[in-house]
C-alpha atoms as a printed R data frame, in Angstrom:
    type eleno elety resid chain resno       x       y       z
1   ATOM     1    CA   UNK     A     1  11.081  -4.273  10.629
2   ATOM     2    CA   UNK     A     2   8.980  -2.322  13.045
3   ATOM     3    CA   UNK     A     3   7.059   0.905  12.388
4   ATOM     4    CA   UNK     A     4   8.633   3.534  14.617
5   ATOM     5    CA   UNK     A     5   6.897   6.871  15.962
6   ATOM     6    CA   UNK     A     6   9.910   8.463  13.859
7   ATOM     7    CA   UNK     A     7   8.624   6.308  10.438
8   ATOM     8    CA   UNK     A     8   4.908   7.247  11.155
9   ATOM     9    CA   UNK     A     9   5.965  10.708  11.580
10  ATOM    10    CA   UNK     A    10   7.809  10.800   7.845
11  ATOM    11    CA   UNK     A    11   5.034   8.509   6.575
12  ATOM    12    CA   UNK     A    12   2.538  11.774   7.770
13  ATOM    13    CA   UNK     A    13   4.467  14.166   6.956
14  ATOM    14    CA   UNK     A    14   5.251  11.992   3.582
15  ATOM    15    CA   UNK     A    15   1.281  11.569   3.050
16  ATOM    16    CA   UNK     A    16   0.312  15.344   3.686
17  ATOM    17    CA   UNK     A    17  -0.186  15.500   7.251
18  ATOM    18    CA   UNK     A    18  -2.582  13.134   7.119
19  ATOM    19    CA   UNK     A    19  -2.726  10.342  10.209
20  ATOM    20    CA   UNK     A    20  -2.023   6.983   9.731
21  ATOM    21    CA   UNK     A    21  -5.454   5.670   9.632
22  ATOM    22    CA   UNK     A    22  -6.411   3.103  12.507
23  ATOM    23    CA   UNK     A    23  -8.178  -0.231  11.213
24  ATOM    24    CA   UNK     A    24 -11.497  -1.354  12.898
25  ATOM    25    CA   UNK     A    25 -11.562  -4.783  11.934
26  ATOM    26    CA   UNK     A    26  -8.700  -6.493  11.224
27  ATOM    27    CA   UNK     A    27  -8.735 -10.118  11.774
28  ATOM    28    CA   UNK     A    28  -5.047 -11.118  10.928
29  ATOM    29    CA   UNK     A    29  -3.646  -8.875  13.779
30  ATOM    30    CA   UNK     A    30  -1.786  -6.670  11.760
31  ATOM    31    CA   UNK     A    31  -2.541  -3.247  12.788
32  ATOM    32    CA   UNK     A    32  -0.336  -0.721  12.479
33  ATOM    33    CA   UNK     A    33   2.369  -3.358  11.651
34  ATOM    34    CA   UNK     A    34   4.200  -3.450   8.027
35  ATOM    35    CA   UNK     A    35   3.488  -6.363   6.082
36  ATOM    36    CA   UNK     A    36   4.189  -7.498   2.709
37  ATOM    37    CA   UNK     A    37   2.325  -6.095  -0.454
38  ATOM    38    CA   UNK     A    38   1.394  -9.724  -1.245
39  ATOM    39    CA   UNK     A    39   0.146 -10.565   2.240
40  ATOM    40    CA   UNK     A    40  -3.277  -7.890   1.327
41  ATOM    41    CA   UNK     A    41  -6.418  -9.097   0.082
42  ATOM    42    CA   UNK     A    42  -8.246  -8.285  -3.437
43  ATOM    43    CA   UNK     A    43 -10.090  -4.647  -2.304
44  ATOM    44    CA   UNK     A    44  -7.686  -3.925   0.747
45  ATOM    45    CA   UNK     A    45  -5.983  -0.390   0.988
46  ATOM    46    CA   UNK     A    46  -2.381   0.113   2.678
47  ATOM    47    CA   UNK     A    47   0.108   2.767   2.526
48  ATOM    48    CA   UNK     A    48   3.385   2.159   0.843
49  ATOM    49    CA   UNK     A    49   6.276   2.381   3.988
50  ATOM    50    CA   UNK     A    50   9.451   0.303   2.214
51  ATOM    51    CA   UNK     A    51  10.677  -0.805  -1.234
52  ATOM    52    CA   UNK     A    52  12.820  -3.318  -2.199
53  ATOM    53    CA   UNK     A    53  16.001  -1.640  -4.536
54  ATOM    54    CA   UNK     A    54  14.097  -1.735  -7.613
55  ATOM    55    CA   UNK     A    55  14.622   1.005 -10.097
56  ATOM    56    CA   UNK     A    56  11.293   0.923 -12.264
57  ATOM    57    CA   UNK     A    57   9.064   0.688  -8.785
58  ATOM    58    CA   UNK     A    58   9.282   4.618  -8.348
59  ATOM    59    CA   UNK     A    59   8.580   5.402 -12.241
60  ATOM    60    CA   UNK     A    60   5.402   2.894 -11.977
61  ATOM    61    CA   UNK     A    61   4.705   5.618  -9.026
62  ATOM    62    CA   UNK     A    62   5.098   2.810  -6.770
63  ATOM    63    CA   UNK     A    63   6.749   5.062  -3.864
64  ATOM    64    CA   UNK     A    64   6.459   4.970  -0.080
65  ATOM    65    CA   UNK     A    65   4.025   7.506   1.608
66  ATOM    66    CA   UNK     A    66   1.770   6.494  -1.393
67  ATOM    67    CA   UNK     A    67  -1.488   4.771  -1.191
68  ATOM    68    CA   UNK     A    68  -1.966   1.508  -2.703
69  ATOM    69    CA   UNK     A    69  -5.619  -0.546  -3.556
70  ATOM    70    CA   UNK     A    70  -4.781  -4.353  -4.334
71  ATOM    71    CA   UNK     A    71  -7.166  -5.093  -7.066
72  ATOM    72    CA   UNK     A    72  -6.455  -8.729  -7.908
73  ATOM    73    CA   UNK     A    73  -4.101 -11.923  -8.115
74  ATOM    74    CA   UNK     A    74  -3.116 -13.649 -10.775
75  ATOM    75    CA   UNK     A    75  -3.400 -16.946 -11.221
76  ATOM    76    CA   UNK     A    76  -0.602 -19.342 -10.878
77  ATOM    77    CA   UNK     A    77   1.716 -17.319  -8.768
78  ATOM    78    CA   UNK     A    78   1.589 -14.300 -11.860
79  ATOM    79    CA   UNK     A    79   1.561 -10.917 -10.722
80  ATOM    80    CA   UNK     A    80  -0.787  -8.980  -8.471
81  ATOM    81    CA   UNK     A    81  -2.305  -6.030  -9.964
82  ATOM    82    CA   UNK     A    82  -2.249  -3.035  -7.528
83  ATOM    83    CA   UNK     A    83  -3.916   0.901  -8.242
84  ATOM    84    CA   UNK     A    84  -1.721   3.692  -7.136
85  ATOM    85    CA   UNK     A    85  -2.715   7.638  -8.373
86  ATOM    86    CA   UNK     A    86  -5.301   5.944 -10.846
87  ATOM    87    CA   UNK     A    87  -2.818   3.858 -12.621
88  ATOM    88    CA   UNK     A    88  -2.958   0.217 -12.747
89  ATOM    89    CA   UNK     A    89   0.577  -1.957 -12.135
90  ATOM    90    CA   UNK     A    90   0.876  -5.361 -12.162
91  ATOM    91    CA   UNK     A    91   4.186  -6.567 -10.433
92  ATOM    92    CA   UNK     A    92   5.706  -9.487  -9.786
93  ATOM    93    CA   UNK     A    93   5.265 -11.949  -6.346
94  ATOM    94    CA   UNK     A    94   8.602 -11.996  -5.725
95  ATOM    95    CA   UNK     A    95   9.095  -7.718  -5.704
96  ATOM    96    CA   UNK     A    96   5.048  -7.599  -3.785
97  ATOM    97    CA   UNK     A    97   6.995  -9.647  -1.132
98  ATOM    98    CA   UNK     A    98   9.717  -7.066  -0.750
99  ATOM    99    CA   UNK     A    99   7.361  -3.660  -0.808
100 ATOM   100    CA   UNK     A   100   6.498  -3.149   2.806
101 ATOM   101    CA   UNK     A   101   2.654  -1.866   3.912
102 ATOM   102    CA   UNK     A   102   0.555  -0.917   6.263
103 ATOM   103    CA   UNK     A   103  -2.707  -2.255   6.051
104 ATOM   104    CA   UNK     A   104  -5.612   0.602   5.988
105 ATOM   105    CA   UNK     A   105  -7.468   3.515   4.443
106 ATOM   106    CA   UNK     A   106  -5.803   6.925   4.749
107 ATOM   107    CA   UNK     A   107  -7.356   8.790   2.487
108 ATOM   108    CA   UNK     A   108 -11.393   9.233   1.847
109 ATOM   109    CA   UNK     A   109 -12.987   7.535  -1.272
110 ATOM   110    CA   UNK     A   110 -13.146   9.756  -4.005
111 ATOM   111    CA   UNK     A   111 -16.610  11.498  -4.671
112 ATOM   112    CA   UNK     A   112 -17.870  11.571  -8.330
113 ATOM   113    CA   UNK     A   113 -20.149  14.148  -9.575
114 ATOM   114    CA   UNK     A   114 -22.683  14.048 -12.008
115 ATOM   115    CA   UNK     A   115 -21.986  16.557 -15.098
């Protein structure tokens, strides 16, 4: 499945108006195309565009039009741990197949303060 105009257009208005961010350097070729969850990197950002029908994803806030940072894989095909909204989820390779992404940053990196 392609990404439309029409999908990037609900994935905007979905993520707050803000664009769908263009990547710089992306060696696979996969700009602007979806690709699997489990297809990312450790340290890689993507935005969330399709779920599989899997009732826990949305309560683990694993939702399209939400930004996801893949943090690590397991070790003998266990689960890769994602970050979405400061939580961390580990989910299966079989349901990281089926979640559809877009590879790239679409929000800045947060800014900590000193108190």
């Amino acid at each position: 499945m392609s990404v439309t105009e029409a999908n990037l257009e609900e994935l905007r208005i979905a993520n707050r108006g803000a664009d769908i961010p263009k990547i710089v350097n992306d060696p696979c070729g996969c700009e602007g195309r979806e690709v699997p969850l489990n297809s990312l990197q450790p340290h890689e950002k993507a935005l969330i565009t399709g779920l599989p029908d899997n009732l826990m994803l949305p309560f683990l806030g694993v939702r399209p039009g939400k930004q996801v940072y893949f943090v690590a894989r397991q070790r003998f095909n266990g689960p890769l741990v994602v970050e979405v909204d400061g939580r961390y989820v580990a989910i299966s390779c079989s349901i990281a197949s089926r979640i559809k992404v877009v590879k790239g940053d679409s929000s800045p990196d947060p800014v900590y303060i000193d108190a």
